[in-house]
Structure formats: structure tokens, C-alpha cells
C-alpha positions as CSV (number, residue, x, y, z in Angstrom):
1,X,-37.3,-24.5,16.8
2,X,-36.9,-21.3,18.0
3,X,-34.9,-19.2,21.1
4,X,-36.4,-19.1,24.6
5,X,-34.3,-17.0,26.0
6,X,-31.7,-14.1,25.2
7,X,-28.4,-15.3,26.7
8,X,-25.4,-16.1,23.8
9,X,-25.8,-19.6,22.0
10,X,-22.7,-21.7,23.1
11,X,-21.5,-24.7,20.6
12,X,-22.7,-27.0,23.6
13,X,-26.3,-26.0,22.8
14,X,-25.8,-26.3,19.3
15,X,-24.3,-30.2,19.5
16,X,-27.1,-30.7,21.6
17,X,-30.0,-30.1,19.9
18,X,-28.2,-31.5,16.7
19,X,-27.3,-34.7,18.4
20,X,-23.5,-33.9,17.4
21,X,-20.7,-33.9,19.6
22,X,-19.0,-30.2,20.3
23,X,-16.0,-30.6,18.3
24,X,-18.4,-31.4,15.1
25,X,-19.5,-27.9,15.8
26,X,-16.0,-26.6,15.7
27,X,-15.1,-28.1,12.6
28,X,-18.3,-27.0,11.4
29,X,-17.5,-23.2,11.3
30,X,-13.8,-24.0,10.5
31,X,-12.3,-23.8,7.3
32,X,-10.4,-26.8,5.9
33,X,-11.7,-29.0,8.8
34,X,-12.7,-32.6,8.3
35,X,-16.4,-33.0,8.6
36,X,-19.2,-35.2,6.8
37,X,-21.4,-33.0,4.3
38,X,-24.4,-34.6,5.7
39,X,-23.3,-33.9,9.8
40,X,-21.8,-30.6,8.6
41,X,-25.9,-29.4,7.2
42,X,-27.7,-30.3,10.0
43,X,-25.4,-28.3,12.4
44,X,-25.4,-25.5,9.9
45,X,-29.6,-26.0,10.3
46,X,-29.3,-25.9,14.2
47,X,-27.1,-22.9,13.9
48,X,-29.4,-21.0,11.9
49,X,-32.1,-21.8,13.9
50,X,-30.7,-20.6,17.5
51,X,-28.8,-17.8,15.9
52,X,-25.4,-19.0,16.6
53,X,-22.4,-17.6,15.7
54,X,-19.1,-18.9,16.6
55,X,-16.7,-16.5,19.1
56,X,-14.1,-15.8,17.4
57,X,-12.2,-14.7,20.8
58,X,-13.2,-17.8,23.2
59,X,-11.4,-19.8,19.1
60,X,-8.3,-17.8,20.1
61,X,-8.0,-18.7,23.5
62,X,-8.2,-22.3,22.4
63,X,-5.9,-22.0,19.2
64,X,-3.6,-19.6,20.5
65,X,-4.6,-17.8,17.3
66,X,-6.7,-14.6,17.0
67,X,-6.5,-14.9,13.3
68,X,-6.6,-10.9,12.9
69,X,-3.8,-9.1,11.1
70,X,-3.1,-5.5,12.2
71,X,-2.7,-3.1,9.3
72,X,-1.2,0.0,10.5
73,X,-1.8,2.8,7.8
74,X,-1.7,6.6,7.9
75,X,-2.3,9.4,4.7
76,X,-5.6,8.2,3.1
77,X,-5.8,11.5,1.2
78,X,-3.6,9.6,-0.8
79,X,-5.9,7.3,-3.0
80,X,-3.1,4.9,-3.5
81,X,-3.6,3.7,0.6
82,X,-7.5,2.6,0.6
83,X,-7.1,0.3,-2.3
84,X,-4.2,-1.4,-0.4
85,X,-6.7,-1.5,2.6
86,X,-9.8,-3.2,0.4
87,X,-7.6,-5.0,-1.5
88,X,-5.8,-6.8,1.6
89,X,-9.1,-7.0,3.8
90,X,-10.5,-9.1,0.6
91,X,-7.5,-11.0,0.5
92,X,-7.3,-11.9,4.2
93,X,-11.1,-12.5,4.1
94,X,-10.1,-15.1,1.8
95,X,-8.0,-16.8,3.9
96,X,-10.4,-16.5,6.9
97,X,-8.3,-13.8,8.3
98,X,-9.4,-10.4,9.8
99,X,-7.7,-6.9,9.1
100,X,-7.5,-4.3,12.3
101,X,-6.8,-1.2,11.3
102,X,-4.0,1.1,13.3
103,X,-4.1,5.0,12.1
104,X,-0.8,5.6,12.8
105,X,0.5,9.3,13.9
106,X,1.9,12.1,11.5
107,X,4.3,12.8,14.3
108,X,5.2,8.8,14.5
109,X,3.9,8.2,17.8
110,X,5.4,4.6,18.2
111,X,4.5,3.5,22.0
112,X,1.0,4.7,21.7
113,X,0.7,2.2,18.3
114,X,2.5,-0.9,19.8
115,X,0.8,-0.6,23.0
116,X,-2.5,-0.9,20.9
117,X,-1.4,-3.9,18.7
118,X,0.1,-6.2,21.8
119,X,-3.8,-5.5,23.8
120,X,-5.2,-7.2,20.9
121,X,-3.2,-10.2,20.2
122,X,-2.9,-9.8,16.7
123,X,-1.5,-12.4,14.6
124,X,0.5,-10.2,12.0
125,X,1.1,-7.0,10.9
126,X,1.4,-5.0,7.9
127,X,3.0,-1.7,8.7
128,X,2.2,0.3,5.5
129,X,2.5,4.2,7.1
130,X,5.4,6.1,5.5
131,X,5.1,8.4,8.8
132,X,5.8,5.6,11.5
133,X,9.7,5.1,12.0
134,X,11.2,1.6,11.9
135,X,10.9,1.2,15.5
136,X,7.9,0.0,15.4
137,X,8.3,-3.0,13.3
138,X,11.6,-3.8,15.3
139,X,9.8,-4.1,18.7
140,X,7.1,-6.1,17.0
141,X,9.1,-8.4,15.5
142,X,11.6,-8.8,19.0
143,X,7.8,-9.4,20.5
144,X,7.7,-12.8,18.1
145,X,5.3,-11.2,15.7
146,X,5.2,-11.3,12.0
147,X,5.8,-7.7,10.2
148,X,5.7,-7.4,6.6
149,X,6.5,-3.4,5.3
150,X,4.2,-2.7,2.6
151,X,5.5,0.0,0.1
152,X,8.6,1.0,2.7
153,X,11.8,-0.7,3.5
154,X,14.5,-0.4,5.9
155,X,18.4,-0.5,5.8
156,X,19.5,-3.7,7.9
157,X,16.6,-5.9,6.2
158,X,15.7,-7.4,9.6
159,X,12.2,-7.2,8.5
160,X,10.5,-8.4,5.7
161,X,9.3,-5.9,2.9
162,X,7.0,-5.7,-0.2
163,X,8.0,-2.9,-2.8
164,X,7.9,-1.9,-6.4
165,X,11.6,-0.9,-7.7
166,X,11.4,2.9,-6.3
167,X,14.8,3.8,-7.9
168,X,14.8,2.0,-10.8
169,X,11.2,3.4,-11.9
170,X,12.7,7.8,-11.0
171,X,15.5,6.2,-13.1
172,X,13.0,5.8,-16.1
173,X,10.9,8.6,-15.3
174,X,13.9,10.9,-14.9
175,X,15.1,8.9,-18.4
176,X,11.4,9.3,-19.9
177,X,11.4,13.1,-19.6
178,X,15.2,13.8,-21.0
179,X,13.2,12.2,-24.4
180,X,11.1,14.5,-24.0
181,X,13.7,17.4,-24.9
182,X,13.0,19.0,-21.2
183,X,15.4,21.8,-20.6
184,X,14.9,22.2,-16.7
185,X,13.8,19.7,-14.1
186,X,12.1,19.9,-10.5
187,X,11.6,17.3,-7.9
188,X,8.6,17.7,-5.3
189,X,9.7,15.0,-2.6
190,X,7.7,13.3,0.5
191,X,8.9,13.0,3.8
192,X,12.8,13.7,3.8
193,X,13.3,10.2,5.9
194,X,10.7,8.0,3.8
195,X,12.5,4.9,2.5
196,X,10.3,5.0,-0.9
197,X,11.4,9.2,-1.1
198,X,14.8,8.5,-0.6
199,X,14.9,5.8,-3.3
200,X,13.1,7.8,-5.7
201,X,14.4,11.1,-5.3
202,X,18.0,9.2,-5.5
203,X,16.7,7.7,-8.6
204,X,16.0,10.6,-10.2
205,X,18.3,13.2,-9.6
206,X,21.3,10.5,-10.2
207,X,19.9,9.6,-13.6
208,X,19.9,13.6,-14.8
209,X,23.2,14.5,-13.1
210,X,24.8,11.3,-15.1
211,X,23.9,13.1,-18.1
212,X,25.1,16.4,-17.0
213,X,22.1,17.9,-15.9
214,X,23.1,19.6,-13.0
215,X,20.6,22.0,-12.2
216,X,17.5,20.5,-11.0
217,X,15.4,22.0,-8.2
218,X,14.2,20.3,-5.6
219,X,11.2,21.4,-3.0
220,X,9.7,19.7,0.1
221,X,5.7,18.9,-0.7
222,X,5.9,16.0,2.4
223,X,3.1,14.3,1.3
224,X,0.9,17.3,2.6
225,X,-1.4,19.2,0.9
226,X,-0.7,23.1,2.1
227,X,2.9,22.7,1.5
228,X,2.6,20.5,-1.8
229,X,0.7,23.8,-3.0
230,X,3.1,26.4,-1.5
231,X,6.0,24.6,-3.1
232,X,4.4,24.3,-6.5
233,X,3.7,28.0,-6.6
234,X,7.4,28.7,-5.2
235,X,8.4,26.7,-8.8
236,X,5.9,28.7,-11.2
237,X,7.3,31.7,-9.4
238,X,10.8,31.5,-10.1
239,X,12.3,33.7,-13.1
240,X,13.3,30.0,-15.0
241,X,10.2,28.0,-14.3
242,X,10.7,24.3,-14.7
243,X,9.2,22.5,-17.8
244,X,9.2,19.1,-16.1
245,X,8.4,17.9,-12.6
246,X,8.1,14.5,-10.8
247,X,6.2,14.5,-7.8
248,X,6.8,11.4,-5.5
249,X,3.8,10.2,-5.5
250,X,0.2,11.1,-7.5
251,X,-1.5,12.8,-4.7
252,X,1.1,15.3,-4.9
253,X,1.6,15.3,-8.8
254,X,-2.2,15.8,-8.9
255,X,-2.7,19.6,-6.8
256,X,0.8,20.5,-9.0
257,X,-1.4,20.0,-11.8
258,X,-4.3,22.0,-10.5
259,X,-1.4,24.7,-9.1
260,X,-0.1,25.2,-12.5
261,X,-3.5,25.3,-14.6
262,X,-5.4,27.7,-12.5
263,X,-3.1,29.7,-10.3
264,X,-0.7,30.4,-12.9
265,X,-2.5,29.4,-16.5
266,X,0.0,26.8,-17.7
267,X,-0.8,23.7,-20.4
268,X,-0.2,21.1,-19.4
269,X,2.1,19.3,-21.2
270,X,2.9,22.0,-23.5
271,X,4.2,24.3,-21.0
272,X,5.0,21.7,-18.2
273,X,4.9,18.4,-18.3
274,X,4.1,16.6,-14.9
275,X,4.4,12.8,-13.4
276,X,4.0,11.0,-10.4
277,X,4.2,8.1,-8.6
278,X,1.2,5.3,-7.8
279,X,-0.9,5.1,-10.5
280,X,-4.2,5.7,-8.2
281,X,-7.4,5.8,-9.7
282,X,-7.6,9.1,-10.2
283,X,-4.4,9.0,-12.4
284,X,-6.5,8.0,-15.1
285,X,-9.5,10.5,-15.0
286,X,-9.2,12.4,-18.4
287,X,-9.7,15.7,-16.4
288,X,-6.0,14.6,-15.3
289,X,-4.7,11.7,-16.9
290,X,-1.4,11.7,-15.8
291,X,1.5,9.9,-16.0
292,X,2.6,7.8,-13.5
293,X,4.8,5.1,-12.5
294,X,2.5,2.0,-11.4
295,X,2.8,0.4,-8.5
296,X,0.7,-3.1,-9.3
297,X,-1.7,-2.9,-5.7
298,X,-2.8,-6.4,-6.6
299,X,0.8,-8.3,-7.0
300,X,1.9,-6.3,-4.0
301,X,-1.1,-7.5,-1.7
302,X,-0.9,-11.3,-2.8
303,X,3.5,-10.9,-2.1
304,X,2.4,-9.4,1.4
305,X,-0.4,-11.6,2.4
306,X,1.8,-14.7,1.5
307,X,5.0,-13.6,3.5
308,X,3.0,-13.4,6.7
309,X,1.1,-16.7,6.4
310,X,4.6,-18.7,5.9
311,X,5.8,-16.8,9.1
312,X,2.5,-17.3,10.8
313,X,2.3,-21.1,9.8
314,X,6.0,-21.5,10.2
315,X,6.8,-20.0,13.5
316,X,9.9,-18.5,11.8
317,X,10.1,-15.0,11.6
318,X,12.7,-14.9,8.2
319,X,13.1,-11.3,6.7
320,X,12.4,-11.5,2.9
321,X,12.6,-8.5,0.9
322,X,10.5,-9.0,-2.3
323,X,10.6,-6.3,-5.4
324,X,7.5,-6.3,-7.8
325,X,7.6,-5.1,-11.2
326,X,6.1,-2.1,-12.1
327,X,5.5,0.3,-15.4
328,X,5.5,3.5,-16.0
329,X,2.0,4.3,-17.7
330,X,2.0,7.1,-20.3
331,X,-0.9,9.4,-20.3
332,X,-1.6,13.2,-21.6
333,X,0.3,15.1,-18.6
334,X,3.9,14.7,-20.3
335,X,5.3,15.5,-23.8
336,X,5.5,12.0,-25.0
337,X,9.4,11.2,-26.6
338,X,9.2,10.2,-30.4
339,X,10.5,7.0,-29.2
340,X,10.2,4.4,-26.4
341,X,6.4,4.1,-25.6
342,X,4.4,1.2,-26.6
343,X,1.2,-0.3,-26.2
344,X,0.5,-3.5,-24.1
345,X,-3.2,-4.7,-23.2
346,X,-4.5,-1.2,-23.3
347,X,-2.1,0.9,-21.8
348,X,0.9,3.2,-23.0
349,X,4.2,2.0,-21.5
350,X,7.6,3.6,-21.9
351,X,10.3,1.0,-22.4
352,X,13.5,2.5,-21.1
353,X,16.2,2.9,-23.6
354,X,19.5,4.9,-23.8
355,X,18.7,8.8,-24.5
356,X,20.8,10.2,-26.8
């Protein structure tokens, strides 16, 4: 059987020539649906045969579903943002779901992004950009659609949100380095009104002043890579260098590392000891092998992925602010504390305990 002309196949066709009524089509080339093996093959035959595919648009008119989520997503210099992206496109996929990706604006142009997702009738988003203010997810969620915030959070918890503990894990990296015997401390932060900076920085510089450290620098990197530089060379330049510095996330621990080794000649960990945030792949290259405070991509995706199909299913737009686990993963770009670090499946984790 072959194609006599070059118009699209329509579903009518299809139940036609497979002597099947339309809607055995439909339920053909939808997951889940009820549908005899033996009726479901010989469409499937037809199918191939014509070169039918189903369209997926004239499905949404019909289900009042597009069954596409809209990812919005900014900073992919930071390796920690493509493996959300694969890992939520292969979860979706799973679920017979699409992903649309938004680049959101470093200035956090809102209209231009919401304007984009209402043309395209998007089931759900997941507003991952740490550059995007909460405005966005607001007039999505007034518009009836399902927002989830993916590694950000916001103050009156009208939307829902998927993190790791950011506080709790500077706490224990800020803990982690006083083992160490570190004399004097540096912060390189992201964006000054990013949830996840504000959590970590607070985490951090809260944990050393409660143990009377009271001098502890702190410099604007922004999650750019010209100022991440300049500020690490303002540090190294000082009369009193610091000996230990958490970046807020790896991208930025990562060109403080490359700062320190070849602008200014430092060891690293014997002259400074270095950690970030993320745990990204290239964390755990031995030409850097730093440590890092993980944030479990996989956990986060699955808690993100399953917010947004209750909603979706439910009709019921319910904020839920879920917390996932994380562990701070000991490498070489730290001095190591005599005390406190294990090893579990493979990896080097510090266990938080009192410092002395």
C-alpha cells in the first residue's frame, strides 16, 4: 500500500483503510488507552504504511491539553542547568509529555517570557532561571497554570518549589572548613536577590560569625564570568589573602580555582582551599576535583515532575514546597578535617559534627 498523494494523512484515512473506527485510531497512538493488541497492530501497520503521525495540536484542541511543559531556564555556562534540562526532557518523555524551552533574560524581562508561554498553551511550567523575578510565576499561576520553581524559592510560598537545603548545606560547608583549621574566610556570592544566594550566603556567614569569626570577606562574582574573575583576583590581591573560599555555586568555584593556580601560583588546598555549590560534572574531573555540596539533579527532577502532574491532573493549583537531601562531597580542592568525612558507595562525605 503505498501514498498517492502528498497532502497530511488524517486518522479518517487511517480507520479507513484498516476497517477501524476513528477513535480506535486515537487510542491507538494514546498512552494508557483501552485497545485490543490485535486492532491496536493492524492500525499501527496502516500507520506505517501511509506515513501517519498523529497531530499533536488538532489532540489539544480536542483534549484541552497540549501536553507540553514550558521550562524556562537561563545561565547554561553553568553545567549544573543542562542536566536539569536532559534529565526533565527524559522524564517528561516518559510520561508522554513535551518540554519547551523559554531562555529567560539576564535583565529579567518578564512580559516578553509570559507573553511567549500563554501563545503556546502550555500545560505547566518549570521556572528554573535564578535571573527571572517572582513575577513571573505569580501571573502564571493567577492565569490557572501549574508553576513548580526548580532550585529557587520565594517568601509567601504561593508557589510550589523543589530545592536542596541551601542553608543548611553553607551551614556544613562553612562547619567543614573551621575543621580544617582555616584562619580567614571569603564568600563569592551570585545574584544579590537570588533565593538560593541569599540562603547560602546566610548559611555561611551565620555559621562562622556563631563561632566568633567575624571577619570574613565577601565579593560579588553574580554568577558571571568577567566579574567571578575580577573578584577572585581582588581576594589574591589583598595584603591577608583568604585560605578558604565558598563560591555559590561550581561554575564560579571552578575560574576561582583557575584564578588562583595560574594568575597568582597558589596550591590548591595547601595554600587555599576552595568549595562550591552543585556538584556538576566537572566537579569531579581530577584536573579540578572539587568539593562541592551536591544537589541530587535526579531526586530533584522526579519531586518536580510529580508536583506538576498532581496539579495538572487535579485541577488544583496547591503550593508545596519540597526540600531534597543533599551531601557535601569531599574531593582534593579543600584541606580535609582529621575528623568528619566518611565513605558511602564511593564517595567522601562530611558528616557535620560540633567543631571544637
Amino acid at each position: 500500500m503505498k501514498r498517492k498523494t502528498f497532502g497530511p494523512v488524517t486518522s479518517q484515512q487511517v480507520a479507513q483503510l484498516a476497517g477501524v473506527s476513528q477513535s480506535a485510531v486515537s487510542r491507538t497512538f494514546t498512552p494508557g488507552a483501552s485497545i485490543s493488541p490485535a486492532t491496536r497492530e493492524k492500525v499501527l501497520k496502516v500507520a506505517r504504511e501511509l506515513g501517519y503521525r498523529p497531530n499533536a495540536i488538532a489532540r489539544s484542541l480536542n483534549t484541552a491539553r497540549s501536553r507540553i511543559i514550558g521550562v524556562v531556564m537561563s545561565y547554561f555556562d553553568n553545567q549544573f542547568y543542562p542536566q536539569v534540562l536532559e534529565a526533565l526532557a527524559q522524564k517528561l518523555d516518559e510520561l508522554n509529555y513535551h518540554l519547551l524551552l523559554f531562555v529567560g533574560d539576564r535583565d529579567g524581562n518578564v512580559d516578553r517570557i509570559f507573553d511567549q508561554i500563554m501563545q503556546y498553551r502550555v500545560d505547566g511550567i518549570v521556572l528554573a532561571s535564578v535571573s527571572l523575578s517572582i513575577e513571573l510565576s505569580e501571573e502564571c499561576a493567577a492565569a490557572g497554570i501549574p508553576v513548580v520553581l526548580f532550585n529557587r524559592s520565594e517568601e509567601n510560598g504561593i508557589v510550589s518549589s523543589v530545592n536542596t537545603d541551601n542553608e543548611a548545606a553553607a551551614c556544613q560547608i562553612a562547619e567543614f572548613l573551621m575543621a580544617g583549621e582555616h584562619q580567614r574566610f571569603a564568600y563569592v556570592a551570585g545574584l544579590a536577590n537570588s533565593s538560593v544566594n541569599v540562603a547560602r550566603q546566610s548559611g555561611f556567614i551565620s555559621t562562622l560569625m556563631k563561632k566568633g569569626i567575624q571577619d570574613i570577606r565577601v565579593v560579588q562574582g553574580d554568577y558571571d564570568a568577567q566579574k567571578t574573575t575580577l573578584s577572585a583576583c581582588e581576594l589574591f590581591s589583598s595584603a591577608q589573602p583568604p585560605d578558604a573560599i565558598f563560591a555559590a555555586n561550581d561554575h564560579m568555584a571552578l575560574m576561582v580555582m583557575d584564578v588562583a593556580r595560574y594568575k597568582f601560583g597558589l596550591r590548591i588546598p595547601e595554600d587555599v582551599s576552595i568549595i562550591g555549590y552543585d556538584d556538576t560534572g566537572p566537579s569531579g574531573w581530577p584536573s579540578y576535583a572539587l568539593t562541592s555540596a551536591s544537589q541530587p539533579v535526579d531526586a530533584m527532577v522526579s519531586a518536580t515532575v510529580a508536583l506538576l502532574m498532581k496539579q495538572i491532573e487535579s485541577g488544583n493549583v496547591e503550593s508545596k514546597q519540597i526540600v531534597v537531601p543533599g551531601s557535601l562531597v569531599v574531593r582534593h580542592s579543600a584541606r580535609r578535617p582529621h575528623f568528619g568525612v566518611v565513605e558511602i558507595d564511593g564517595l567522601s562525605l562530611f558528616q557535620p559534627q560540633e567543631v571544637q
